[in-house]
PQR file with spaces between the fields and no chain letter, atoms N, CA, C, O and H, PARSE charges and radii, in Angstrom:
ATOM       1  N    UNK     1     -90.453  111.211  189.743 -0.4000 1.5000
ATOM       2  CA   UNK     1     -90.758  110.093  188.903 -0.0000 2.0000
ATOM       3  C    UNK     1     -91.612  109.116  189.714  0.5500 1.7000
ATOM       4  O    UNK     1     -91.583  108.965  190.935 -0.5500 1.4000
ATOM       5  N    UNK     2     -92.494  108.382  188.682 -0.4000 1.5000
ATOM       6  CA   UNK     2     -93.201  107.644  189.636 -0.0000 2.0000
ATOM       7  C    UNK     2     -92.504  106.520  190.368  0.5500 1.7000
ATOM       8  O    UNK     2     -91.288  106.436  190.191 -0.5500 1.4000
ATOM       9  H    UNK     2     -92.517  108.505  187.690  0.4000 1.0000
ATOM      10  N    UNK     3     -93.301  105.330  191.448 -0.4000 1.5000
ATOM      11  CA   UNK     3     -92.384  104.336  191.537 -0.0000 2.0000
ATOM      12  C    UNK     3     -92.471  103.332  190.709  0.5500 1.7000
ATOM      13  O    UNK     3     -91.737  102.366  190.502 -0.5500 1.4000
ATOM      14  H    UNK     3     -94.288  105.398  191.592  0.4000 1.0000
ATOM      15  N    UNK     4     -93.636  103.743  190.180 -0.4000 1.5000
ATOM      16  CA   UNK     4     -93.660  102.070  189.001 -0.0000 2.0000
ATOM      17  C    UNK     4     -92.920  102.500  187.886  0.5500 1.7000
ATOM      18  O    UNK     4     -92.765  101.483  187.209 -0.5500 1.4000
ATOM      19  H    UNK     4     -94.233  104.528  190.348  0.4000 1.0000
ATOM      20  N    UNK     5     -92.400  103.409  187.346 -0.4000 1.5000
ATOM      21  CA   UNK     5     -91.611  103.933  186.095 -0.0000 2.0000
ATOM      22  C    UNK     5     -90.181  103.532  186.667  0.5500 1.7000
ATOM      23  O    UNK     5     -89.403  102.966  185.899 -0.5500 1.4000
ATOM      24  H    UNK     5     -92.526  104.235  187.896  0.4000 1.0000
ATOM      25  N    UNK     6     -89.813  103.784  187.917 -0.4000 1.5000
ATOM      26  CA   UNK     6     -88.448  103.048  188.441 -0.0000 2.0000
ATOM      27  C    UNK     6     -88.397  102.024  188.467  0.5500 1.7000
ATOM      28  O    UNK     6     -87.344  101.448  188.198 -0.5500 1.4000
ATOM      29  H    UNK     6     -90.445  104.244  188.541  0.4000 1.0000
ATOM      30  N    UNK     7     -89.500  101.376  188.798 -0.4000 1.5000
ATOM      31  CA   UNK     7     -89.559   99.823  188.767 -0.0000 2.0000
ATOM      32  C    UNK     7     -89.402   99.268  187.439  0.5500 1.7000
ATOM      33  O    UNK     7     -88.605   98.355  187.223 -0.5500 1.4000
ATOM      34  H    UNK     7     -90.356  101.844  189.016  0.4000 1.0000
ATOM      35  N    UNK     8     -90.348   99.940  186.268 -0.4000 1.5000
ATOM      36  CA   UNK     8     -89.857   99.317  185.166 -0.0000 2.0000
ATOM      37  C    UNK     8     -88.726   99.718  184.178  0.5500 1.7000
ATOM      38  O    UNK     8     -88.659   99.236  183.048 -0.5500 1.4000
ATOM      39  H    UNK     8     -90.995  100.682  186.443  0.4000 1.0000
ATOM      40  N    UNK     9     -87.792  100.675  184.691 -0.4000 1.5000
ATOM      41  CA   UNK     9     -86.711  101.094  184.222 -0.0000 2.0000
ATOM      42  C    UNK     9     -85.519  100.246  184.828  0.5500 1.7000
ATOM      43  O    UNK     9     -84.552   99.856  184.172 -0.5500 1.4000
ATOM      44  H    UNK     9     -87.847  101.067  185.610  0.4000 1.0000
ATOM      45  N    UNK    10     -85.644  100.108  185.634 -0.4000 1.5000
ATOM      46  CA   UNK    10     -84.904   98.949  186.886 -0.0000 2.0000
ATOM      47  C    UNK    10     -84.787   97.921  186.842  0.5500 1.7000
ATOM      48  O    UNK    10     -83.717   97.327  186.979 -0.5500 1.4000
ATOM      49  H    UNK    10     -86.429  100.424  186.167  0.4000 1.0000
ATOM      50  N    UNK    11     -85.876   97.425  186.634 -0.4000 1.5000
ATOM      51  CA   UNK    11     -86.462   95.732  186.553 -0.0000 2.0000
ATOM      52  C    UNK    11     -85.835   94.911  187.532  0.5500 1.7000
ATOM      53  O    UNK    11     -85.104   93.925  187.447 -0.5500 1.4000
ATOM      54  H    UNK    11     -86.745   97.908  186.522  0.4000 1.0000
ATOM      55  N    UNK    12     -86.557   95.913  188.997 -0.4000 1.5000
ATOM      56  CA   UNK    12     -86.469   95.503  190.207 -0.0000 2.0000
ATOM      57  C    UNK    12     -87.690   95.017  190.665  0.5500 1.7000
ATOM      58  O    UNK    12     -88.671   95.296  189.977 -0.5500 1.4000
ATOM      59  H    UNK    12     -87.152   96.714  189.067  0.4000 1.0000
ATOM      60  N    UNK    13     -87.875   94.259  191.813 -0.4000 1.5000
ATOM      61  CA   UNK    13     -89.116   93.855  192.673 -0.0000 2.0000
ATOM      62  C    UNK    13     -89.422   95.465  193.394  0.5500 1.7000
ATOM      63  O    UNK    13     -88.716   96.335  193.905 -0.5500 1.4000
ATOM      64  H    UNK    13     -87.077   94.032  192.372  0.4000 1.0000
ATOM      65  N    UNK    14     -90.867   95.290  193.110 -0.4000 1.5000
ATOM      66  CA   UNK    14     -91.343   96.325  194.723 -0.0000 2.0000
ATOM      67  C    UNK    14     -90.917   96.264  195.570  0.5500 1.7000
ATOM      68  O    UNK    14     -91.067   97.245  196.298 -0.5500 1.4000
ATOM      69  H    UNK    14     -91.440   94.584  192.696  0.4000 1.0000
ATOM      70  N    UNK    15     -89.837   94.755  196.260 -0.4000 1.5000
ATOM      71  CA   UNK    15     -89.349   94.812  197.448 -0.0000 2.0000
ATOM      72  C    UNK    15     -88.163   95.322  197.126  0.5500 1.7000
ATOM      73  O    UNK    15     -87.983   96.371  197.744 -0.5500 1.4000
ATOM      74  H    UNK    15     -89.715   93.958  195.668  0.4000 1.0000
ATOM      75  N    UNK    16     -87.204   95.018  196.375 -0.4000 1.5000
ATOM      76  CA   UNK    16     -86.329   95.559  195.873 -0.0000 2.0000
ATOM      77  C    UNK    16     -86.030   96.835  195.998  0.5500 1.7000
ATOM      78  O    UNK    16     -85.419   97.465  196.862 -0.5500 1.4000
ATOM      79  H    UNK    16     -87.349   94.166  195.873  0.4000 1.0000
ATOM      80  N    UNK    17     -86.676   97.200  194.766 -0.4000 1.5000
ATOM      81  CA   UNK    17     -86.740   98.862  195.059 -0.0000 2.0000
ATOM      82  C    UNK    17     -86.715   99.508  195.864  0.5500 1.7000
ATOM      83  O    UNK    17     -85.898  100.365  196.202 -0.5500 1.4000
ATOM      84  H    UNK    17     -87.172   96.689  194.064  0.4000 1.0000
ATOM      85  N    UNK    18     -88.145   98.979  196.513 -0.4000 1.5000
ATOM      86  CA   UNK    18     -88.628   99.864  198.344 -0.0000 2.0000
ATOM      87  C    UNK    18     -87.061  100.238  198.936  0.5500 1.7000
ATOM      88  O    UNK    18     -86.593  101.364  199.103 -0.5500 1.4000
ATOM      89  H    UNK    18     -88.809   98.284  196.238  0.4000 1.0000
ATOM      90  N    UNK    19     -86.335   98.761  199.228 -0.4000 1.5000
ATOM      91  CA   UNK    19     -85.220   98.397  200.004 -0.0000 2.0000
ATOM      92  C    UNK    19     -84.010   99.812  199.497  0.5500 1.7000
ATOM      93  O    UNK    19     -83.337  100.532  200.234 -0.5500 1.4000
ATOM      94  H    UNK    19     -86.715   97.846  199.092  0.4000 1.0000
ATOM      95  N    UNK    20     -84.127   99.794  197.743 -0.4000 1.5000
ATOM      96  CA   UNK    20     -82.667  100.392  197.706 -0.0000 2.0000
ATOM      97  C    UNK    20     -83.710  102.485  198.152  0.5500 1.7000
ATOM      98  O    UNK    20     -83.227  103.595  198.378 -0.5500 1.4000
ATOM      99  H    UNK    20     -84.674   99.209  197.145  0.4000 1.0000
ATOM     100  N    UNK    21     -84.610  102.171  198.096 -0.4000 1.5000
ATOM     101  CA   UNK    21     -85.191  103.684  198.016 -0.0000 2.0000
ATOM     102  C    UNK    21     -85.218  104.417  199.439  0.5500 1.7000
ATOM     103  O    UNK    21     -85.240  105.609  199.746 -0.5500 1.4000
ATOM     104  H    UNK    21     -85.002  101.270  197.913  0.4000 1.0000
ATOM     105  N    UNK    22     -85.203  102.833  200.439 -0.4000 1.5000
ATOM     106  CA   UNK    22     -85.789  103.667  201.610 -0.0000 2.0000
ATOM     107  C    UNK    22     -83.684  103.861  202.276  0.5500 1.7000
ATOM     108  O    UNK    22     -83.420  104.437  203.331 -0.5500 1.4000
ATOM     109  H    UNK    22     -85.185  101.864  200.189  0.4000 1.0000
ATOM     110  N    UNK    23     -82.925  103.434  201.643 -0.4000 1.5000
ATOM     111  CA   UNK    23     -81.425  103.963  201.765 -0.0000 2.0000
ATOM     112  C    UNK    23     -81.522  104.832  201.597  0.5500 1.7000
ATOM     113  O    UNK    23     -81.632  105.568  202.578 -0.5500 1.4000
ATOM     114  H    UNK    23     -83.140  102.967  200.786  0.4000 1.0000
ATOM     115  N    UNK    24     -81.559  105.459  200.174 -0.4000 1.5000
ATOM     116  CA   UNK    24     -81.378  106.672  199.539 -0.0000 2.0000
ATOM     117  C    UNK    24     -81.926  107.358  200.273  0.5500 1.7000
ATOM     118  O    UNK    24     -81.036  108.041  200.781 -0.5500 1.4000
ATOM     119  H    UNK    24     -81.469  104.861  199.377  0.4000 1.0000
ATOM     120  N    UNK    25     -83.084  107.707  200.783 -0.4000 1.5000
ATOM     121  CA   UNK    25     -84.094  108.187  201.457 -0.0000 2.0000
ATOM     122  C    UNK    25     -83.428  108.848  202.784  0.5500 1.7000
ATOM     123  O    UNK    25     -83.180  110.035  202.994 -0.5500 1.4000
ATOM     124  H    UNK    25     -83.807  107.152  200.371  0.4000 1.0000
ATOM     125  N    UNK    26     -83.206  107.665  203.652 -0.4000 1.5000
ATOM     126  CA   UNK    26     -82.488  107.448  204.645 -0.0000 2.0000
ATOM     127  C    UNK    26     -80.759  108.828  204.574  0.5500 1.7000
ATOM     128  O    UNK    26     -80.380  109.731  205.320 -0.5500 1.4000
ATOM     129  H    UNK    26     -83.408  106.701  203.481  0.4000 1.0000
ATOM     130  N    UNK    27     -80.299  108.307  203.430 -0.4000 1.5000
ATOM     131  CA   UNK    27     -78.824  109.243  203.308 -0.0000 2.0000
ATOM     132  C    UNK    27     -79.405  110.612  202.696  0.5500 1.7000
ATOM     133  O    UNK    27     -78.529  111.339  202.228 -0.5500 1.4000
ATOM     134  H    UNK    27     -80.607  107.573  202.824  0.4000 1.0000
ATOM     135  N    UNK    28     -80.770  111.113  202.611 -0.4000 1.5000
ATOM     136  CA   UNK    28     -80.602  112.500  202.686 -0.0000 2.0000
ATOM     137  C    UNK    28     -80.812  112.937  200.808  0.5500 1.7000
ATOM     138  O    UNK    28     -80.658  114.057  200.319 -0.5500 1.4000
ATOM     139  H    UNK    28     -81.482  110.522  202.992  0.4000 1.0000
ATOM     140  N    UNK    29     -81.333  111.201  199.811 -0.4000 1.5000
ATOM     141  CA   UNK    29     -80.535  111.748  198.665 -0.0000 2.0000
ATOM     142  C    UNK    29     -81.874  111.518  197.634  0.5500 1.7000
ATOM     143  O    UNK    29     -81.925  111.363  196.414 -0.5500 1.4000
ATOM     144  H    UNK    29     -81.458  110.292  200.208  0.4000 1.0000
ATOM     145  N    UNK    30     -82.999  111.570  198.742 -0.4000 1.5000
ATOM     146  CA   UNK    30     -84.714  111.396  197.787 -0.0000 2.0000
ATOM     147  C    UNK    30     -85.366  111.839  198.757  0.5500 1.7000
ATOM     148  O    UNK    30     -84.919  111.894  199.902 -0.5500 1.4000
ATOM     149  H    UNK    30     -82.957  111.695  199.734  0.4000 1.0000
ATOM     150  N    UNK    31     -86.398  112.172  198.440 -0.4000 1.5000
ATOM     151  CA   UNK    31     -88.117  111.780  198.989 -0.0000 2.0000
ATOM     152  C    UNK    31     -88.921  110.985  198.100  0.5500 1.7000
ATOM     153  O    UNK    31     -88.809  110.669  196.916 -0.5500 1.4000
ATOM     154  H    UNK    31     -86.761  112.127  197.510  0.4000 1.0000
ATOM     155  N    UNK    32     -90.054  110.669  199.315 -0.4000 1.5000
ATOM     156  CA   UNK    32     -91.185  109.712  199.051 -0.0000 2.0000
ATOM     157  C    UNK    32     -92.277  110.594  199.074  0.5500 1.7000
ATOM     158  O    UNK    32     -92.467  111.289  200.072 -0.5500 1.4000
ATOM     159  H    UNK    32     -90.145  110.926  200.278  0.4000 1.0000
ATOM     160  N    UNK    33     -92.940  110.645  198.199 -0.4000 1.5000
ATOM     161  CA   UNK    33     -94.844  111.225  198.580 -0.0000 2.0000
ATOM     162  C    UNK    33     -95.529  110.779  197.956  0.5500 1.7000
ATOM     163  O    UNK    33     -95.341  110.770  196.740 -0.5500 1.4000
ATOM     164  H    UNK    33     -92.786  110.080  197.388  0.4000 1.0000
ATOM     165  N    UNK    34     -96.563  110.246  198.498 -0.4000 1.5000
ATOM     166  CA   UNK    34     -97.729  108.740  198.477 -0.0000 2.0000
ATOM     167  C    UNK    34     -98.821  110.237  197.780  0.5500 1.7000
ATOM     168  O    UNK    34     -98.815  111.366  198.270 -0.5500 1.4000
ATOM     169  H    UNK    34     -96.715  110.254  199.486  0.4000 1.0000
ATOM     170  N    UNK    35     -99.536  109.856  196.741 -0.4000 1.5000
ATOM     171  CA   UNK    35    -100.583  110.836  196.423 -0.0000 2.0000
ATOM     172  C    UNK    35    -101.755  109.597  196.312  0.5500 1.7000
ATOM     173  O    UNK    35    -101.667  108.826  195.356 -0.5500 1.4000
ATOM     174  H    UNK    35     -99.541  108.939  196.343  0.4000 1.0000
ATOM     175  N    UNK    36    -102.824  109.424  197.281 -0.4000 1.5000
ATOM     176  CA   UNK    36    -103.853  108.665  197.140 -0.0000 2.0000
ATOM     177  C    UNK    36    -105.221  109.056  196.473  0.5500 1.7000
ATOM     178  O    UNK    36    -105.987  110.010  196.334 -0.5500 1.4000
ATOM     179  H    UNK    36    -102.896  110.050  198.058  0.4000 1.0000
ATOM     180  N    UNK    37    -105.019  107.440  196.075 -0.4000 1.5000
ATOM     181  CA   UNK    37    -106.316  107.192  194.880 -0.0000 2.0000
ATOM     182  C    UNK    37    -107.523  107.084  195.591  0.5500 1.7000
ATOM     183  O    UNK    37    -107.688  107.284  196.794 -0.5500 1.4000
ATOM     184  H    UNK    37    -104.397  106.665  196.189  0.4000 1.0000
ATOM     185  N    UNK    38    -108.516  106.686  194.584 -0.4000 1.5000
ATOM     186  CA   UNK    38    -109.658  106.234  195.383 -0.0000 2.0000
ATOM     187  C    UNK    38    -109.149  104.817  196.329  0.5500 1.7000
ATOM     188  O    UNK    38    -109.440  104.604  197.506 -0.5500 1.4000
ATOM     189  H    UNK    38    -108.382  106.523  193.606  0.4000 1.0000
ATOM     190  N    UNK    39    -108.489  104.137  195.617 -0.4000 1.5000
ATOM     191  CA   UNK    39    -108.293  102.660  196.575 -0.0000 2.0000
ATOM     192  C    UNK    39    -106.909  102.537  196.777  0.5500 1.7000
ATOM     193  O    UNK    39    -106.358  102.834  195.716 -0.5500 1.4000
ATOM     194  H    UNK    39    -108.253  104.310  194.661  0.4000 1.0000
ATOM     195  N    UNK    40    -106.147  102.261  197.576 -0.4000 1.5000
ATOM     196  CA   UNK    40    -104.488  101.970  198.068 -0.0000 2.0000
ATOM     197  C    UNK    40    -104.368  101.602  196.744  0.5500 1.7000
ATOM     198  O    UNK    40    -103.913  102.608  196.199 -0.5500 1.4000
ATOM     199  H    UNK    40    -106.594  102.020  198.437  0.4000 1.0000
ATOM     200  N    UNK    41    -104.561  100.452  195.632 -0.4000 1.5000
ATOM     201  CA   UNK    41    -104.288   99.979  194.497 -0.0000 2.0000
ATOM     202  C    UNK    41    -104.130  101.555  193.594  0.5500 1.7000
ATOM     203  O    UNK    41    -103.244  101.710  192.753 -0.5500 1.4000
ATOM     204  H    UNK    41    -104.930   99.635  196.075  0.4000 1.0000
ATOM     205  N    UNK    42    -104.774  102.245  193.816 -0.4000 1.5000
ATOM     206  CA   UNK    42    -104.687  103.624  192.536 -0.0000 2.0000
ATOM     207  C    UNK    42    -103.727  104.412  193.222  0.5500 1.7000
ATOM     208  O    UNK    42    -103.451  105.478  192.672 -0.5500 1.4000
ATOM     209  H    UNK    42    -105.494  102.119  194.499  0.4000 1.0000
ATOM     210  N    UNK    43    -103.048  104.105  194.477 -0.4000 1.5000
ATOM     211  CA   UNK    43    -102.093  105.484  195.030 -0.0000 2.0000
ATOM     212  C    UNK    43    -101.196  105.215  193.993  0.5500 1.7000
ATOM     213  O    UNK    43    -100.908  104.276  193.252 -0.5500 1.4000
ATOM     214  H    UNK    43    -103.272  103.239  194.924  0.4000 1.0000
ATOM     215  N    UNK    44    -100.717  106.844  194.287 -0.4000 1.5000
ATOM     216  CA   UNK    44     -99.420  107.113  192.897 -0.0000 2.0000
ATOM     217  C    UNK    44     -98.239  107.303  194.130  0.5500 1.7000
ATOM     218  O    UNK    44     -98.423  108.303  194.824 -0.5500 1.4000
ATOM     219  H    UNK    44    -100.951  107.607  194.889  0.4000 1.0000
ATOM     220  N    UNK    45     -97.015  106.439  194.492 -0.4000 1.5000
ATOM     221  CA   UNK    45     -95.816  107.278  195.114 -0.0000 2.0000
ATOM     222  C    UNK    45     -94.880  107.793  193.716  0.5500 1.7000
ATOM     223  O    UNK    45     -94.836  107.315  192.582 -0.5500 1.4000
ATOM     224  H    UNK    45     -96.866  105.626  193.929  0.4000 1.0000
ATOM     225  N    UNK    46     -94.176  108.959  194.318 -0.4000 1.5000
ATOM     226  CA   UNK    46     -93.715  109.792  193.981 -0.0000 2.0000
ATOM     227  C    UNK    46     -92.206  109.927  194.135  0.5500 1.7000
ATOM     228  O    UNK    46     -91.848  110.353  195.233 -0.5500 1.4000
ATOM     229  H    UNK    46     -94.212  109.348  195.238  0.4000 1.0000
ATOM     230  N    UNK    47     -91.404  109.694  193.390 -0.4000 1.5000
ATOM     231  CA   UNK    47     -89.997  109.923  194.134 -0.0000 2.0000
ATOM     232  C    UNK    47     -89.543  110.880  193.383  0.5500 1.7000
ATOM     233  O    UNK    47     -89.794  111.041  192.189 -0.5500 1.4000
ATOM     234  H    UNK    47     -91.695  109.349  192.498  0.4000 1.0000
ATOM     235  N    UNK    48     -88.656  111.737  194.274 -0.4000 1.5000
ATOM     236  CA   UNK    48     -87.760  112.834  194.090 -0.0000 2.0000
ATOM     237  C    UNK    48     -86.593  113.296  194.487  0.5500 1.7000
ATOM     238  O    UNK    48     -86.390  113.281  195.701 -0.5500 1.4000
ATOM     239  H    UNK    48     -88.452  111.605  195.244  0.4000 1.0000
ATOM     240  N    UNK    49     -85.601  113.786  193.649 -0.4000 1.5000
ATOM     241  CA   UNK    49     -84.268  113.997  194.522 -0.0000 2.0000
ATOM     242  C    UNK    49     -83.869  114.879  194.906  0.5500 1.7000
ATOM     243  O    UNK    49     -83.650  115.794  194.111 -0.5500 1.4000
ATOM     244  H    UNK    49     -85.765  113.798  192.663  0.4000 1.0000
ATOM     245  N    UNK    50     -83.561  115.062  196.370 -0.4000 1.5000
ATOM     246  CA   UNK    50     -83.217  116.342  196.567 -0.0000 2.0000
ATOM     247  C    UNK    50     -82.182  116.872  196.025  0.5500 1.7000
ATOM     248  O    UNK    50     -81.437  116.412  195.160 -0.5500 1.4000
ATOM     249  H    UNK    50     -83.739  114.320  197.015  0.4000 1.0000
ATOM     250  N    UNK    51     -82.155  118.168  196.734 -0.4000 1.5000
ATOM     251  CA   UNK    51     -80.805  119.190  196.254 -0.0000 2.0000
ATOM     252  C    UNK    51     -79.497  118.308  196.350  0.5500 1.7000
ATOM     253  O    UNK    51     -78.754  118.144  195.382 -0.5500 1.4000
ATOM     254  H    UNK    51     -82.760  118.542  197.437  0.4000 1.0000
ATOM     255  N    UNK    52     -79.258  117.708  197.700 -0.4000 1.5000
ATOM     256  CA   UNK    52     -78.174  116.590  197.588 -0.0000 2.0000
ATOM     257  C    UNK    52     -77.918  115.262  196.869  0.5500 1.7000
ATOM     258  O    UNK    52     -76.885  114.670  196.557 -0.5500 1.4000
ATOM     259  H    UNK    52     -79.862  117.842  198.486  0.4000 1.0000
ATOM     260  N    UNK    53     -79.704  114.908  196.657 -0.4000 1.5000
ATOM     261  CA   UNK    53     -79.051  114.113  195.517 -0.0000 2.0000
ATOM     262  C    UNK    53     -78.460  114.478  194.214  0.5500 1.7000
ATOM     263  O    UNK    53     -77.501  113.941  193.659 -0.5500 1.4000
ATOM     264  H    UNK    53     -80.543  115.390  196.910  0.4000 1.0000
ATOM     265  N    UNK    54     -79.191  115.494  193.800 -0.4000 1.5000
ATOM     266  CA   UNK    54     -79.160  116.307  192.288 -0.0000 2.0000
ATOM     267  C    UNK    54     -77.570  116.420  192.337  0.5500 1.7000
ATOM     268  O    UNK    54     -76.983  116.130  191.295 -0.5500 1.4000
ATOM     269  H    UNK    54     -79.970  115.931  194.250  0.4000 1.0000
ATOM     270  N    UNK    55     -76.792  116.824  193.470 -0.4000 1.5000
ATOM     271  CA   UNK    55     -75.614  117.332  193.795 -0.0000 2.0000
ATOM     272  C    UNK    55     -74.540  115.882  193.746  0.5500 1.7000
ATOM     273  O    UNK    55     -73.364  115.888  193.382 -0.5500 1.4000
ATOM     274  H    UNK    55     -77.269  117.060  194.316  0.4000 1.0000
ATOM     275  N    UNK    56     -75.243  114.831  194.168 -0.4000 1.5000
ATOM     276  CA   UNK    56     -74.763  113.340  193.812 -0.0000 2.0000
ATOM     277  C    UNK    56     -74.354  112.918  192.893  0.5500 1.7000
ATOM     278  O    UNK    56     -73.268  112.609  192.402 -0.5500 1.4000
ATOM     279  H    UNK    56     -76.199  114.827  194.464  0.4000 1.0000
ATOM     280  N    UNK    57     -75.810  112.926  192.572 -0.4000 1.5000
ATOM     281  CA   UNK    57     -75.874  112.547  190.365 -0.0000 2.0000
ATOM     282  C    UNK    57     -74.878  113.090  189.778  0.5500 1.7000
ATOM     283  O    UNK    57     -74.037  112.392  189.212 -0.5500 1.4000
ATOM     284  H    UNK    57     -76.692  113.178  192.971  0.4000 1.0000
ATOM     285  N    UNK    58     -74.814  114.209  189.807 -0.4000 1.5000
ATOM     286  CA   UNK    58     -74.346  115.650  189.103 -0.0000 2.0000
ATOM     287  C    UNK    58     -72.644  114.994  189.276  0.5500 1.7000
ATOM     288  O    UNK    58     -71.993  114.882  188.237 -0.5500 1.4000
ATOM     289  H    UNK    58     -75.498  114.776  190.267  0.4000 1.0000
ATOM     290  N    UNK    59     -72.201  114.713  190.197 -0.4000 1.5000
ATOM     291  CA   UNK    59     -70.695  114.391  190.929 -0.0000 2.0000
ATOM     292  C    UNK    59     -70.675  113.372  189.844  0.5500 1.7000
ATOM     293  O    UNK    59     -70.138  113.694  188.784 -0.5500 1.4000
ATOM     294  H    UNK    59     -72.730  114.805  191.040  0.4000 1.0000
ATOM     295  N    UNK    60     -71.250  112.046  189.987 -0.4000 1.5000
ATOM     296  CA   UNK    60     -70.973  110.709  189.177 -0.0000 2.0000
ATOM     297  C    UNK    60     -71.253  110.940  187.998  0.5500 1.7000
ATOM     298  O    UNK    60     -70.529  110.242  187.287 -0.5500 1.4000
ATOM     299  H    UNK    60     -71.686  111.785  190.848  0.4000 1.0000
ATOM     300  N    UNK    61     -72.148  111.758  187.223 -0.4000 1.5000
ATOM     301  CA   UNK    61     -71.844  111.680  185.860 -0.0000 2.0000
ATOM     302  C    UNK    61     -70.351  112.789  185.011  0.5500 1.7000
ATOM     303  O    UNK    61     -69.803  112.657  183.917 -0.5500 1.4000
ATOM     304  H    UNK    61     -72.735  112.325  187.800  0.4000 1.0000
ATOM     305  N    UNK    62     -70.180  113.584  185.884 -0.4000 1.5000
ATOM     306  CA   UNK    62     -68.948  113.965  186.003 -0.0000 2.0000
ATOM     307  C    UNK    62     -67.379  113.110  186.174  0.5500 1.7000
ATOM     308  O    UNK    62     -66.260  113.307  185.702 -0.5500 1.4000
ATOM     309  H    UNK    62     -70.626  113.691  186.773  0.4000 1.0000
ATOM     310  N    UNK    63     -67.789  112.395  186.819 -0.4000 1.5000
ATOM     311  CA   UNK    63     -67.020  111.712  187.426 -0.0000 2.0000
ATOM     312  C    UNK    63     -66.638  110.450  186.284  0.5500 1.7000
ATOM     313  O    UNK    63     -65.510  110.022  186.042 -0.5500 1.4000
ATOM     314  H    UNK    63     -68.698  112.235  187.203  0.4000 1.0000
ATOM     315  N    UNK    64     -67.983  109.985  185.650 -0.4000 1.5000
ATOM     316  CA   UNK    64     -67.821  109.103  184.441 -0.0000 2.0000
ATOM     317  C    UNK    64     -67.882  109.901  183.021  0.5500 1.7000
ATOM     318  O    UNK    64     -68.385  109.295  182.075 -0.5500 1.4000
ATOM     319  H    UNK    64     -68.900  110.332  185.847  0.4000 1.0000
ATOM     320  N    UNK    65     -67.467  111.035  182.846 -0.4000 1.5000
ATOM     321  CA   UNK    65     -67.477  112.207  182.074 -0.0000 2.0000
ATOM     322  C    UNK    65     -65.845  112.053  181.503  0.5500 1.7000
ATOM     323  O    UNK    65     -65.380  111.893  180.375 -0.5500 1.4000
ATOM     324  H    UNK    65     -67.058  111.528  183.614  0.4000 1.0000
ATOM     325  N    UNK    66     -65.116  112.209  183.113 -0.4000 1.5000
ATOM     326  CA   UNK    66     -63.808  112.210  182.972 -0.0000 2.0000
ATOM     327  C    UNK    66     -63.205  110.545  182.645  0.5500 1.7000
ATOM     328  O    UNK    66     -62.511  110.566  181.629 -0.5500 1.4000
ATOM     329  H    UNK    66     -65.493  112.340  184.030  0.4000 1.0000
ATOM     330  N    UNK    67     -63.276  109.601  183.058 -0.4000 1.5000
ATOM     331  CA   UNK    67     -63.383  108.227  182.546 -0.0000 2.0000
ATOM     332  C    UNK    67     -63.251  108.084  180.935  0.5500 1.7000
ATOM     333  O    UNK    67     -62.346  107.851  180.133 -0.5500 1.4000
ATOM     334  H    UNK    67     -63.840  109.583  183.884  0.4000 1.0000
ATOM     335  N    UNK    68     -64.885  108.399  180.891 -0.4000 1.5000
ATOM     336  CA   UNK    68     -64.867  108.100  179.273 -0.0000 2.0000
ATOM     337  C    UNK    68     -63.956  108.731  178.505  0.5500 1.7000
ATOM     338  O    UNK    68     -63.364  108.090  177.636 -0.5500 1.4000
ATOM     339  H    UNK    68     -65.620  108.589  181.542  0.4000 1.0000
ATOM     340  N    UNK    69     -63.664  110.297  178.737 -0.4000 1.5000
ATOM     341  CA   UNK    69     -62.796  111.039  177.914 -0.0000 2.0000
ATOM     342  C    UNK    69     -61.369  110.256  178.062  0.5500 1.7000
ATOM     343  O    UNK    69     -60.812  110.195  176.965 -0.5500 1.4000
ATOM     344  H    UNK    69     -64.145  110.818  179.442  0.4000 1.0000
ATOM     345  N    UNK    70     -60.651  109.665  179.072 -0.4000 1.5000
ATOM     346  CA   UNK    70     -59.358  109.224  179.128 -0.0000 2.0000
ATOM     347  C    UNK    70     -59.281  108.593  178.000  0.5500 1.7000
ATOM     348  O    UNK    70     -58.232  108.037  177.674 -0.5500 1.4000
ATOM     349  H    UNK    70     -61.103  109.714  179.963  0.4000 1.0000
């Protein structure tokens, strides 16, 4: 997903975001890949989750799966 589609799903700051992304990042549970434009203003970053995040997600909506059903 892009980062500006997180950003406006979020309705976080660029600093914001950056901050909670470069955690995630950090614990093993995204990547980042910068695809450049003609000018820094047109780069597209890219975020993606790895296998461990997918394996994350996957846990917590499970996890609020069982919740809701109680």
């Amino acid at each position: 997903m892009r980062f500006s589609r997180l950003r406006e799903i979020t309705e976080l700051s660029d600093a914001s975001l950056s901050k909670q992304l470069t955690a995630l990042e950090e614990s093993g549970y995204i990547t980042r890949f910068r695809e450049y434009g003609s000018s820094r203003a047109k780069d597209t970053v890219w975020v993606t989750l790895t296998a461990r995040g997918l394996e994350a997600f996957n846990g917590h909506v499970e996890a609020l799966r069982e919740i809701a059903a109680q």
